[in-house]
C-alpha positions in Angstrom: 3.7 -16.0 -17.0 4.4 -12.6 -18.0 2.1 -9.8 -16.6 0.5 -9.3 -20.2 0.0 -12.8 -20.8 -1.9 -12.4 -17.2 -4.2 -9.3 -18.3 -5.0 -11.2 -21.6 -5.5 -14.4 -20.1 -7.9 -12.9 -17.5 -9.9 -10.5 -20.6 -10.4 -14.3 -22.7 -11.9 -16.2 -19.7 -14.2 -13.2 -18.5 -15.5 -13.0 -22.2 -16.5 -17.2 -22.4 -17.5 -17.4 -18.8 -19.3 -15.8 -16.0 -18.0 -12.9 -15.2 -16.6 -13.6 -11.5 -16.7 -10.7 -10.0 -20.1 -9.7 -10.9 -21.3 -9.3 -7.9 -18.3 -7.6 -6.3 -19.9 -5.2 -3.3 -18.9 -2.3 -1.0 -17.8 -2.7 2.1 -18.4 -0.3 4.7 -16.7 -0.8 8.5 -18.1 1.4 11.2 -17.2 2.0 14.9 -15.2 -1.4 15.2 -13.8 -2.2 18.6 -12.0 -5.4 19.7 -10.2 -6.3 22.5 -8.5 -9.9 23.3 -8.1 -9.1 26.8 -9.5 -6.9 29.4 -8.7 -3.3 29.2 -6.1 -4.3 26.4 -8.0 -2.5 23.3 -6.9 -3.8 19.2 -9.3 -2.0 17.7 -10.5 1.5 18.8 -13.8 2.4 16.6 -12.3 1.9 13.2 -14.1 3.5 10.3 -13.0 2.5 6.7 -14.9 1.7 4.0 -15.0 0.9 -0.2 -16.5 1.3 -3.4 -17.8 -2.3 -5.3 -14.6 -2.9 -7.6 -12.1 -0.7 -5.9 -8.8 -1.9 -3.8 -8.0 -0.8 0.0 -4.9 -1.1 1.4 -4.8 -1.2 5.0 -1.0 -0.5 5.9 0.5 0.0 9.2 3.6 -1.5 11.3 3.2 -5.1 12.8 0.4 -5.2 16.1 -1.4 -1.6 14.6 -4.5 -4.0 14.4 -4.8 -4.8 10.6 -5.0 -8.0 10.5 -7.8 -8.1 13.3 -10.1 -5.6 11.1 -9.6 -7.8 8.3 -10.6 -10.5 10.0 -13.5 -9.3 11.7 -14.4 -8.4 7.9 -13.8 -12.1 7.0 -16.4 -13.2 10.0 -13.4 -15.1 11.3 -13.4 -13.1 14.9 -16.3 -11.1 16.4 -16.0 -7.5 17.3 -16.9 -6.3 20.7 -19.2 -3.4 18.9 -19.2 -1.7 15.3 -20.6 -3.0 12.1 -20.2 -4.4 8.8 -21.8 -4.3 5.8 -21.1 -5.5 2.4 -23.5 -4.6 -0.5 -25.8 -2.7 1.7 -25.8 -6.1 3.8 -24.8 -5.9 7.2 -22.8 -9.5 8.4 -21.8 -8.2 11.9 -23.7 -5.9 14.1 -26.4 -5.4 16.8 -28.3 -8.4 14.8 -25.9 -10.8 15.0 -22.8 -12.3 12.6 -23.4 -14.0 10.0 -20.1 -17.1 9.6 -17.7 -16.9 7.1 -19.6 -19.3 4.9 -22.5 -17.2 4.1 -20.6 -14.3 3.5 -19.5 -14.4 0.2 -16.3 -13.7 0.9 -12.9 -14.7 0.1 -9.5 -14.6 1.9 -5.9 -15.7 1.5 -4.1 -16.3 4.3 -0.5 -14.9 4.8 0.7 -18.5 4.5 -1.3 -19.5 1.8 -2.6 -22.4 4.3 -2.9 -24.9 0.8 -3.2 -28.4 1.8 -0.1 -30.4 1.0 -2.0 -33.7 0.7 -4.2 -32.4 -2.1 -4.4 -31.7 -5.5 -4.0 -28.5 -7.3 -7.4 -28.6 -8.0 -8.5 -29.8 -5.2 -7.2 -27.3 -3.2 -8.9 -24.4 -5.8 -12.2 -26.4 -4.6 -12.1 -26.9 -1.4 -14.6 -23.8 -1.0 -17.0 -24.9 -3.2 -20.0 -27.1 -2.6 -19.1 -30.2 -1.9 -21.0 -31.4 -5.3 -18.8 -29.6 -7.2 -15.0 -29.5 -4.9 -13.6 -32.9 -7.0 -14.9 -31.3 -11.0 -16.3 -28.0 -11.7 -15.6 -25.9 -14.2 -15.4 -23.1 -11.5 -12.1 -25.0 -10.6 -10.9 -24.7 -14.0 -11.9 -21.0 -14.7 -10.2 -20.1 -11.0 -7.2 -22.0 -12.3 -6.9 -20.2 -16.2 -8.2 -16.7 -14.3 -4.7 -16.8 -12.5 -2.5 -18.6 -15.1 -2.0 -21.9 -13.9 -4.4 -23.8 -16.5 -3.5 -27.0 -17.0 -2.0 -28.0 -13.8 -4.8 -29.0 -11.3 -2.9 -32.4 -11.1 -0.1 -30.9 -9.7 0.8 -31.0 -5.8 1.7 -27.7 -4.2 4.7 -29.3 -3.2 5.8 -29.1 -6.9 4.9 -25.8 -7.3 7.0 -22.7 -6.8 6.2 -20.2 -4.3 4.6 -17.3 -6.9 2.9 -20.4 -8.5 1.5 -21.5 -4.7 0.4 -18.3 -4.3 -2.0 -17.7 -7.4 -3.0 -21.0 -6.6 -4.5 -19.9 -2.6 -5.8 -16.4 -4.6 -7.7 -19.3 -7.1 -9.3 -21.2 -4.2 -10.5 -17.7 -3.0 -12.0 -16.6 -6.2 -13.7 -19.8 -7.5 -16.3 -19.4 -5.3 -17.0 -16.2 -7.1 -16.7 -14.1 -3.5 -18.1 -10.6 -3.7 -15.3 -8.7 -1.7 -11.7 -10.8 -1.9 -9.3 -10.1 1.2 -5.5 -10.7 1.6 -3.3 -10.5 4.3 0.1 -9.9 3.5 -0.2 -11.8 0.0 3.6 -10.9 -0.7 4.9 -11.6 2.5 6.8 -15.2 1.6 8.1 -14.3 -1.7 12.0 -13.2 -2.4 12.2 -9.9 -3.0 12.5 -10.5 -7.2 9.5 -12.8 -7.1 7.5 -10.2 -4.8 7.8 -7.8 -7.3 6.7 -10.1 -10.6 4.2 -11.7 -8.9 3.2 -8.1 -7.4 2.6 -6.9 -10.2 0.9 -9.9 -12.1 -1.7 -10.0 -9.1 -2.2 -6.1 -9.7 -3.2 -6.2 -12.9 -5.1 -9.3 -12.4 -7.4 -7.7 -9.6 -7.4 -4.5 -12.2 -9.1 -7.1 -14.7 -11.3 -9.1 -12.2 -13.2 -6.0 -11.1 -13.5 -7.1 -7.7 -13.7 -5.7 -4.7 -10.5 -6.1 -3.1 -8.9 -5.5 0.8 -5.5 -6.2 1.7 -3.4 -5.7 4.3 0.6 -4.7 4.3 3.1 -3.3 6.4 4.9 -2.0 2.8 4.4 1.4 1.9 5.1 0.5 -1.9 2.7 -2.0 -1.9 -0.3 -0.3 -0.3 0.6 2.7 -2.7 0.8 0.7 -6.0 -2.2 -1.7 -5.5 -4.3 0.3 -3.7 -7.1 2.5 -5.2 -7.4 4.3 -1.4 -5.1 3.5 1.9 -5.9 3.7 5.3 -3.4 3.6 7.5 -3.6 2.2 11.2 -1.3 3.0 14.4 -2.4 1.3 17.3 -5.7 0.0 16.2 -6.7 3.2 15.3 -7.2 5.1 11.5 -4.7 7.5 10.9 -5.4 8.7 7.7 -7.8 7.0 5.0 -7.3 8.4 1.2 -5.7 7.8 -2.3 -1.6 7.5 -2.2 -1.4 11.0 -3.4 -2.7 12.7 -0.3 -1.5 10.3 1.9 1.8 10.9 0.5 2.0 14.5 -0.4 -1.1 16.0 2.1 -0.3 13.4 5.7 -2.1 14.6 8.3 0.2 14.2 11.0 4.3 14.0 10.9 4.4 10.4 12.1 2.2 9.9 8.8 4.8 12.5 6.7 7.4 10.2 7.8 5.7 6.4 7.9 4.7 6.5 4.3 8.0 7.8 2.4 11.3 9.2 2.8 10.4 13.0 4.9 13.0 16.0 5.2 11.5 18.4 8.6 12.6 21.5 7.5 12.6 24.5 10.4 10.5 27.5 9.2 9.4 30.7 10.1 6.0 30.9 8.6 4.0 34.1 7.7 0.8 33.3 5.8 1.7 30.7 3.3 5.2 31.1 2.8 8.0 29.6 5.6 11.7 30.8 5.5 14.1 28.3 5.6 17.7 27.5 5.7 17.0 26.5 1.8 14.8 29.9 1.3 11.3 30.7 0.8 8.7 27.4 1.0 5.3 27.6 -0.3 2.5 26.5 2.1 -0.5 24.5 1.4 -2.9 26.6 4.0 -1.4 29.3 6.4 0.6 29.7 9.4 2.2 31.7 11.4 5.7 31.2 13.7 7.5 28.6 13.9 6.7 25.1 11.8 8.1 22.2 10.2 7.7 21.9 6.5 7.5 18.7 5.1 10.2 18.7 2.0 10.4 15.3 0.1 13.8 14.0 -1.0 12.2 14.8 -4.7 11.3 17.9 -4.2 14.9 18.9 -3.5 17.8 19.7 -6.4 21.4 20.4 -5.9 23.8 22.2 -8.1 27.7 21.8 -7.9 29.6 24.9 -6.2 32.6 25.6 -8.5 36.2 26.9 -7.1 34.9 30.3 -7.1 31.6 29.6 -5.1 29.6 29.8 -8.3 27.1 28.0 -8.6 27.2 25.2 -11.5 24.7 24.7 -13.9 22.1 26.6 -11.2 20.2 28.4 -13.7 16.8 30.2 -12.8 17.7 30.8 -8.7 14.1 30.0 -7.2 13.8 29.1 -3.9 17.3 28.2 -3.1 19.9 28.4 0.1 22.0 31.1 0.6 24.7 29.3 1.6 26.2 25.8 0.3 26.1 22.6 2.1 27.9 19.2 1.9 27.8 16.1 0.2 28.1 13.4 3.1 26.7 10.5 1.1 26.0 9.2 -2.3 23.4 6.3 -2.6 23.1 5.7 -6.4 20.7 2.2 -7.2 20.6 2.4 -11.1 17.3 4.2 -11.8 17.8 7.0 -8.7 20.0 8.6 -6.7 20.0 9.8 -3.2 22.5 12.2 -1.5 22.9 13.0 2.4 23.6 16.7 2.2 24.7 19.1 5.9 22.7 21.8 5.3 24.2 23.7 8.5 22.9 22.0 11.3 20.4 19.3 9.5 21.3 16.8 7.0 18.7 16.4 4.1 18.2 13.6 1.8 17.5 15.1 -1.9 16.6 12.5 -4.4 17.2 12.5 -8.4 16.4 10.6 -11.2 20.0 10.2 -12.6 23.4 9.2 -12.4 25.5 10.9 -9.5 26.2 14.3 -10.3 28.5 15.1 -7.3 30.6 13.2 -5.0 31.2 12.5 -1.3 32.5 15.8 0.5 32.0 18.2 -2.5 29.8 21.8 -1.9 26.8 22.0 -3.4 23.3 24.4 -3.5 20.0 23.2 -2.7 17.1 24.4 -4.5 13.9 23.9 -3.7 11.3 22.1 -6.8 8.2 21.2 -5.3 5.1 22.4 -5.1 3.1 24.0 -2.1 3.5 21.9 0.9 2.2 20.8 4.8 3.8 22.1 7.7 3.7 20.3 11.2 4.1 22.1 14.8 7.6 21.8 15.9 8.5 19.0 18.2 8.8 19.8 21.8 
């Protein structure tokens, strides 16, 4: 199933049924704690929260506390204080937790957890009442909505692992949830299949409407499905905004560096301008002394230094190094290429969107591209 057979499949059944995700719902998390033992804390007072019909991505590296807060948003564990509320409703807090059941909201689990001894369709149902978990045509909707129409006969077991996947994400949305969570949905996947099925579930959320939270340890995937991220380092909220700021404003250099490819660049800063080894480095807000200026591999260029010294192909100067440095490594992958260049004492990775340009050990200049930057203290 191609990604546009997925988007059109998902417009037709939304126009002849129910819409779904009608009642998709905020969600709001404030002040969660959680800790499984004594003195050992998961969670420290986490605050993220998001619109009816918009995706978070909670990313962070493996034991941050992710999977925890989502969940603790499923009803599945019981926080040791905080809240949450969904649709203005609040399902844990000082008044008690309401069960997963009552919740109106649906997960898949990391492994899918289908049963192997049922159906298809029986496995899309289980969630439903139990009037309606052996024919409903919730079960069939679910089953079109994510392209598998047709084969509710089928055993998992037949299935292949993209198609066992869409087939957990149906169980979770037949019950017509108002907030759908998923933990690590891409996790079991080959890395060609993770990127189909990526993007066929992408553009099927983008047609449900529903309000969606998933969690990832993969920078690409939090950035391309999610509407806002909020990224977690040892249970605690780093940083919560769209991919843009996360990626270009960080608010910390572990953040810089976390989400993307960083270059620290020394800099002596007055007002908002640093010099650097590569010249003069616009500033997003002022400083003065010594910083570290975050310089993406993108935002970099490099010219060819001909016999002579001169500078190939340079053109306008801009913010460029005075002196050349050297190509140490050339990591061309088809659509992009990336080059290790000694800039003095620091090596810098610059990143274009070509063929190679240069080769292993020849001079080039750098030139600075981007835009007006962050700056970090300098590491002690």
């Amino acid at each position: 199933m191609s990604p546009l057979a997925t988007a059109e499949r998902s417009a037709r059944v939304r126009r002849g049924h129910d819409d779904p995700a009608a009642g998709s719902a905020g969600v709001v998390v404030a002040g969660v704690t959680k800790s499984f033992e004594p003195g050992v804390a998961v969670l420290h007072g986490v605050d993220v929260s998001v619109e009816a019909g918009a995706t978070l991505a909670l990313l962070g590296p493996s034991g941050c506390g992710k999977t925890t807060l989502l969940r603790i948003i499923a009803g599945l564990d019981a926080p040791d204080s905080g809240t949450v509320t969904v649709g203005g409703r609040e399902l844990t807090g000082p008044k008690g937790v309401v069960p997963p059941e009552k919740r109106r909201v649906g997960m898949v689990f990391q492994d899918w957890a289908l049963f192997p001894h049922l159906s298809v369709a029986r496995n899309v149902g289980f969630g439903l009442p139990r009037s309606e978990r052996r024919e409903s045509p919730r079960i069939d909707e679910a089953l079109e909505l994510v392209g598998l129409g047709g084969l509710g006969e089928r055993m998992p077991s037949t299935l292949s692992g993209g198609q066992q996947q869409r087939v957990a994400l149906a169980r979770a949305i037949a019950p017509r949830p108002s907030v759908l969570l998923l933990d690590e949905p891409f996790s079991n996947l080959d890395a060609t299949l993770r990127t189909r099925v990526r993007t066929e579930i992408h553009q099927l959320l983008v047609g449900l409407g529903i309000t969606t939270i998933f969690v990832t340890h993969d920078q690409d995937e939090a950035f391309i499905l999610g509407d806002h991220v909020a990224v977690l380092s040892e249970g605690r909220v780093v940083q919560h905004g769209t991919p843009a700021e996360l990626y270009l404003r960080p608010q910390t250099r572990w953040l810089a560096d976390f989400v993307g490819d960083a270059n620290f660049l020394p800099a002596t800063a007055h007002g908002q301008v640093g010099s650097s080894v590569i010249g003069e480095l616009p500033l997003d807000h002022p400083a003065e002394g010594s910083v570290e200026v975050l310089v993406r591999p993108e935002h970099l260029d490099l010219h060819p230094v001909g016999p002579q010294g001169a500078d190939v192909g340079a053109g306008e100067r801009g913010n460029t190094a005075e002196e050349p440095g050297v190509v140490e490594l050339v990591e061309y992958v088809g659509h992009d290429t990336t080059y290790l260049v000694r800039q003095g004492e620091l090596t810098l990775r610059v990143r274009r969107p070509s063929e190679p340009v240069v080769g292993r050990g020849e001079q080039v200049r750098l030139r600075y591209v981007g835009g007006a930057t962050t700056w970090f203290p300098p590491e002690t």
